[in-house]
C-alpha beads as a LAMMPS data file, in Angstrom:
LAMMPS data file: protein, C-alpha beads

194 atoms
193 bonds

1 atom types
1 bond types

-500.0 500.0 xlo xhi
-500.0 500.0 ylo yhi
-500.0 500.0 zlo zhi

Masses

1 110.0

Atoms # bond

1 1 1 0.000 0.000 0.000
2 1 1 1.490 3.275 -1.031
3 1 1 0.132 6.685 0.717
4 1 1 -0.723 9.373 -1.393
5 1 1 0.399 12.267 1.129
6 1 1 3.779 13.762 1.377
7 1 1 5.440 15.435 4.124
8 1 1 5.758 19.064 3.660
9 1 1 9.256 20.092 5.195
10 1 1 7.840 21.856 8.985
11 1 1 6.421 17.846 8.425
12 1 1 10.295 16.967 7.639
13 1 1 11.466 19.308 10.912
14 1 1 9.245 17.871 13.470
15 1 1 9.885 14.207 12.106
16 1 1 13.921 14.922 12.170
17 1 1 13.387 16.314 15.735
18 1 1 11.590 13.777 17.242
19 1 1 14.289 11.337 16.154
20 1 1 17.074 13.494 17.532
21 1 1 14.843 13.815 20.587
22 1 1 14.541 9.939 21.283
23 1 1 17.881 9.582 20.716
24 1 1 18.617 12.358 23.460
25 1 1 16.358 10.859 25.407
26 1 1 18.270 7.627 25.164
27 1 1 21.261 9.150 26.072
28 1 1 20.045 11.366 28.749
29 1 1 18.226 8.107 30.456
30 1 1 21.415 6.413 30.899
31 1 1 23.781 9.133 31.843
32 1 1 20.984 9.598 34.438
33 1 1 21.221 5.953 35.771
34 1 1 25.086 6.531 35.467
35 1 1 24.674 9.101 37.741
36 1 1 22.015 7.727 40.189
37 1 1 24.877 4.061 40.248
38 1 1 27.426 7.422 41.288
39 1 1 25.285 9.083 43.929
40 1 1 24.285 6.002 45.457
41 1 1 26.436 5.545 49.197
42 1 1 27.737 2.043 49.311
43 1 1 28.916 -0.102 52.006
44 1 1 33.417 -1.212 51.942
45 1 1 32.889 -4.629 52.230
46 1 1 29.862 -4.931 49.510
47 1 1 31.997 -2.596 47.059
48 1 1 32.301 -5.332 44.225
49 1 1 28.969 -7.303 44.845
50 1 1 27.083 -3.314 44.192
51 1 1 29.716 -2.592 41.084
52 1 1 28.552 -6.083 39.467
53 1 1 24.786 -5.953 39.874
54 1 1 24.659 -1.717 38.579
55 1 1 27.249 -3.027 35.742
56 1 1 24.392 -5.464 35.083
57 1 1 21.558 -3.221 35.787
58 1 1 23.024 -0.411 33.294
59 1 1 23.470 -3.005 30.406
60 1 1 19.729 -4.402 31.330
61 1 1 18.767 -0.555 30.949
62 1 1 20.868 0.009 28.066
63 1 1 19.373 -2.363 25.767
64 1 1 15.706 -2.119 27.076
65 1 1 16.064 1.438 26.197
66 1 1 17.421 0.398 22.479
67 1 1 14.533 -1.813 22.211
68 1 1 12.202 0.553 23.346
69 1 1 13.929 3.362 20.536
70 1 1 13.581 0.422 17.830
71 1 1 9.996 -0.336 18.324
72 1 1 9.404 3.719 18.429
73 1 1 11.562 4.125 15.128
74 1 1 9.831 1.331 13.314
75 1 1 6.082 2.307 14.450
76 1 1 6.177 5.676 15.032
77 1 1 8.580 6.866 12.412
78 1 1 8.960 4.433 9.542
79 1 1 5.417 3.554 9.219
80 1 1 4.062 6.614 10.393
81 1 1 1.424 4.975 13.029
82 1 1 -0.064 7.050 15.733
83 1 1 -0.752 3.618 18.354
84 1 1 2.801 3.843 19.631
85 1 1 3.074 7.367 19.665
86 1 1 -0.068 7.447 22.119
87 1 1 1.253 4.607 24.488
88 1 1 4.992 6.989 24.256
89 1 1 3.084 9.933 25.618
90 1 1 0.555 8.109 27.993
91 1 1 3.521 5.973 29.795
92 1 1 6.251 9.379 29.504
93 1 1 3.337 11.506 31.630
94 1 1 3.053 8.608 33.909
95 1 1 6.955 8.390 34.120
96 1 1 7.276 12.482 34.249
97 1 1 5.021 12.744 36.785
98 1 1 6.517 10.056 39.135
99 1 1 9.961 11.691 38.700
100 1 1 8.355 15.147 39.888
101 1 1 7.010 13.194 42.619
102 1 1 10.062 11.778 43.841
103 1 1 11.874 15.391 43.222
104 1 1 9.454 16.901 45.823
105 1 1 8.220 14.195 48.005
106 1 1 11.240 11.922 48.895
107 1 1 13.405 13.435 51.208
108 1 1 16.724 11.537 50.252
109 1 1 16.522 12.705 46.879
110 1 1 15.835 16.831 48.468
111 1 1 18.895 15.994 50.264
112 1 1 21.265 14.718 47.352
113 1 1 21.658 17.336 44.984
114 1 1 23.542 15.778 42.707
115 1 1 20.288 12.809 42.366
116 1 1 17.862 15.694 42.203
117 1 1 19.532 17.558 39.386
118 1 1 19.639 14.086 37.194
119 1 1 15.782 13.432 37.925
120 1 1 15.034 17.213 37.353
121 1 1 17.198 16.266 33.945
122 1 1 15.442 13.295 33.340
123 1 1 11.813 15.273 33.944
124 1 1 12.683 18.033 30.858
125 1 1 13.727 15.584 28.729
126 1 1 10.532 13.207 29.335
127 1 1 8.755 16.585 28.943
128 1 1 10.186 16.933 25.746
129 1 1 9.981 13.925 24.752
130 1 1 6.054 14.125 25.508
131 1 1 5.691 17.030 23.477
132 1 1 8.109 15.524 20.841
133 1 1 5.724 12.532 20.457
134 1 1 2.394 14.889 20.196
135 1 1 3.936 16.980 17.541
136 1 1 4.807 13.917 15.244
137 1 1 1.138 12.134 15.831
138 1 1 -0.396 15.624 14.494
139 1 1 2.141 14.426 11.234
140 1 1 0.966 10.978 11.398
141 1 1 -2.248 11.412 11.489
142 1 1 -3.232 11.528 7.947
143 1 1 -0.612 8.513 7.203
144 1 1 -2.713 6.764 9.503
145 1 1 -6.331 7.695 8.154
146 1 1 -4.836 7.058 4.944
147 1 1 -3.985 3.311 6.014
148 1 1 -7.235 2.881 7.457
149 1 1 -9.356 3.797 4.306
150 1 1 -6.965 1.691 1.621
151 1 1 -7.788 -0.984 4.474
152 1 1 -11.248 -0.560 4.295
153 1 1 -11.365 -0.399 0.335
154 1 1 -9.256 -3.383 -0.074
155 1 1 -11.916 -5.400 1.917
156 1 1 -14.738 -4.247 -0.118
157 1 1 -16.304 -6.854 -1.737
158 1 1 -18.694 -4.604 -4.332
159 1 1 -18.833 -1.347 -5.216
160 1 1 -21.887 -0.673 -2.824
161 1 1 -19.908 -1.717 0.203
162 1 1 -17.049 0.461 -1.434
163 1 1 -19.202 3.551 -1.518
164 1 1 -20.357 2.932 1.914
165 1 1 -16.539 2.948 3.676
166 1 1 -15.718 5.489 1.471
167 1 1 -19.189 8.011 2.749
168 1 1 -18.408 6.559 6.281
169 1 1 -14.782 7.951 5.816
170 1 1 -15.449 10.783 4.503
171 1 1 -17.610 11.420 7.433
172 1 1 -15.721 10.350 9.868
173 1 1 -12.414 12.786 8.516
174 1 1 -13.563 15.667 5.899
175 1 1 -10.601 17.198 6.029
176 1 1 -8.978 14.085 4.123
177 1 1 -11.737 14.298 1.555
178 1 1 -8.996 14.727 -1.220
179 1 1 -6.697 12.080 -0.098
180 1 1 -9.622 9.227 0.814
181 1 1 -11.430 9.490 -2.086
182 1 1 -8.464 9.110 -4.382
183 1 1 -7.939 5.886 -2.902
184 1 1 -11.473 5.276 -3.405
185 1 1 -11.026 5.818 -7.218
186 1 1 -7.991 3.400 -7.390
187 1 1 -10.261 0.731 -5.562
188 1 1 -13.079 1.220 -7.468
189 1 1 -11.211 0.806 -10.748
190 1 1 -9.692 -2.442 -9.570
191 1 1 -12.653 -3.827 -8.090
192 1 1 -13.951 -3.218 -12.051
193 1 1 -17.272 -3.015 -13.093
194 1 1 -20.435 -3.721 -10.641

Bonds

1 1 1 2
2 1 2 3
3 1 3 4
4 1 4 5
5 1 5 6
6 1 6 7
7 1 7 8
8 1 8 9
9 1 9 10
10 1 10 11
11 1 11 12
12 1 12 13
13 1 13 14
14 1 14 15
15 1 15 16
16 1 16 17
17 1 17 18
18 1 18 19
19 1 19 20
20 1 20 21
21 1 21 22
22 1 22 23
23 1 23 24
24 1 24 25
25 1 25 26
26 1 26 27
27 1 27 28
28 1 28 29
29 1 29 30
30 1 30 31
31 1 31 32
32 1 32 33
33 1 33 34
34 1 34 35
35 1 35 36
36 1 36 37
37 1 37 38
38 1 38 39
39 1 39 40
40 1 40 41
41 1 41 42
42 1 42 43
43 1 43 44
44 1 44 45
45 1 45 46
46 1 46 47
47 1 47 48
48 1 48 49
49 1 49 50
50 1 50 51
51 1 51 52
52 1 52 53
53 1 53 54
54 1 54 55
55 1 55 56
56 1 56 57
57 1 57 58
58 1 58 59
59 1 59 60
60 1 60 61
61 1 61 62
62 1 62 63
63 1 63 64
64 1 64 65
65 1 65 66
66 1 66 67
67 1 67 68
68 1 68 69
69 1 69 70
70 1 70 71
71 1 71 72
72 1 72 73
73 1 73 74
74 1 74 75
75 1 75 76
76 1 76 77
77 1 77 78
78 1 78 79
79 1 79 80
80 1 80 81
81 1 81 82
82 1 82 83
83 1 83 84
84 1 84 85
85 1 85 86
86 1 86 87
87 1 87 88
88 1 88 89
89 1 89 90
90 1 90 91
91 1 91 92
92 1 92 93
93 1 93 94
94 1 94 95
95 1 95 96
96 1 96 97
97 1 97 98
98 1 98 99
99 1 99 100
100 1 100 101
101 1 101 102
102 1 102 103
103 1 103 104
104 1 104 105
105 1 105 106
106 1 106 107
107 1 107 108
108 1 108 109
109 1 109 110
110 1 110 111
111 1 111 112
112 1 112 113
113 1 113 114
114 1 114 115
115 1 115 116
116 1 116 117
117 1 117 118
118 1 118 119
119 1 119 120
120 1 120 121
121 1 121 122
122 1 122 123
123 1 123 124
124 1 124 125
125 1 125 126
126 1 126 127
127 1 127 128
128 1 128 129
129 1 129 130
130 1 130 131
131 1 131 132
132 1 132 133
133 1 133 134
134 1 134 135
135 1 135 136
136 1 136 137
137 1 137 138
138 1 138 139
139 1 139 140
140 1 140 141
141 1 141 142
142 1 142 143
143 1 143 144
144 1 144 145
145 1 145 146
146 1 146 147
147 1 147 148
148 1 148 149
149 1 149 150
150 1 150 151
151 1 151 152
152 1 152 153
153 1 153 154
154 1 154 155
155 1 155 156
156 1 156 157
157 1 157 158
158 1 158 159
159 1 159 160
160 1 160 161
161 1 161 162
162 1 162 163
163 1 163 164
164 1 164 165
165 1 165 166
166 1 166 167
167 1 167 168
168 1 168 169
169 1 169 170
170 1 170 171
171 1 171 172
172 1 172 173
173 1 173 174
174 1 174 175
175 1 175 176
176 1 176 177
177 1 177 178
178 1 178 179
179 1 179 180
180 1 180 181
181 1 181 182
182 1 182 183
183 1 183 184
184 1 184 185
185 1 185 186
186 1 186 187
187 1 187 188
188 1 188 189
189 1 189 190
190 1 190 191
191 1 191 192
192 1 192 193
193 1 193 194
């Protein structure tokens, strides 16, 4: 299935942002636990035993954070899809919000500055990352309406059930009038004649 849209380039910006912001966000997320595994006061004779299990912690982190990037880049950017991008923002509020929380509310982190400044880092970059993620589902969303009706027309059986996702469609999202009922025209002239 080919789209029929195109990007225009603010389209381009806030696509090539939101990739340099998850990518920041990446790197910010584990400088962050680097810092936290820093800050963190451990006792002489369980020195190696704490080394080992943040060594292993930070890799764990690491590569759950690439995972998390490569399921972003493939859903949110390659295909253009708007799912991920809503999970990304619900789950970064519910993470932003928590870090606040601990900022203000838990008094070993008021004490150690040097903890508070990496959540307070971690908390503008999961703000912009939030606001990142809202910016490039305004840019999906057409990609993704788009899907849905060359879905729907590929499913038609007839050309009455054809006319009826394409009305429902163009219901639903008049604003993609042009762009839906293109795709309409393409299915009705391979569906042939009723």
């Amino acid at each position: 299935m080919t789209t029929n849209l195109f990007f225009s380039s603010e389209d381009a910006r806030v696509r090539k942002r939101w990739l340099i912001t998850a990518l920041f966000l990446i790197f910010v997320s584990v400088l962050v636990q680097l810092i936290m595994i820093l800050g963190t006061e451990v006792e002489p004779d369980k020195g190696s035993q704490v080394v080992a299990e943040t060594g292993l912690n930070l890799i764990v982190y690491i590569a759950f954070s690439l995972l998390f990037f490569a399921i972003a880049y493939h859903c949110a950017y390659k295909k253009q899809g708007t799912r991920w991008l809503m999970f990304s923002i619900i789950v970064s509020t519910f993470f932003l919000v928590t870090t606040l929380g601990c900022c203000f509310i838990v008094p070993e982190v008021r004490e150690n500055w040097l903890t508070m400044g990496a959540l307070l880092l971690s908390a503008a970059t999961q703000g912009w990352w939030i606001w990142s993620c809202v910016r490039l589902r305004k840019v999906n969303k057409p990609f993704a309406i788009l899907k849905r009706a060359q879905k729907a027309f590929a499913q038609s059986k007839n050309s009455e059930i054809l006319g009826l996702h394409h009305e429902s469609l163009i219901k639903r999202w008049p604003q993609f009038e042009p762009a839906i009922s293109q795709e309409f025209e393409k299915a009705k002239q391979t569906l042939g004649p009723a």
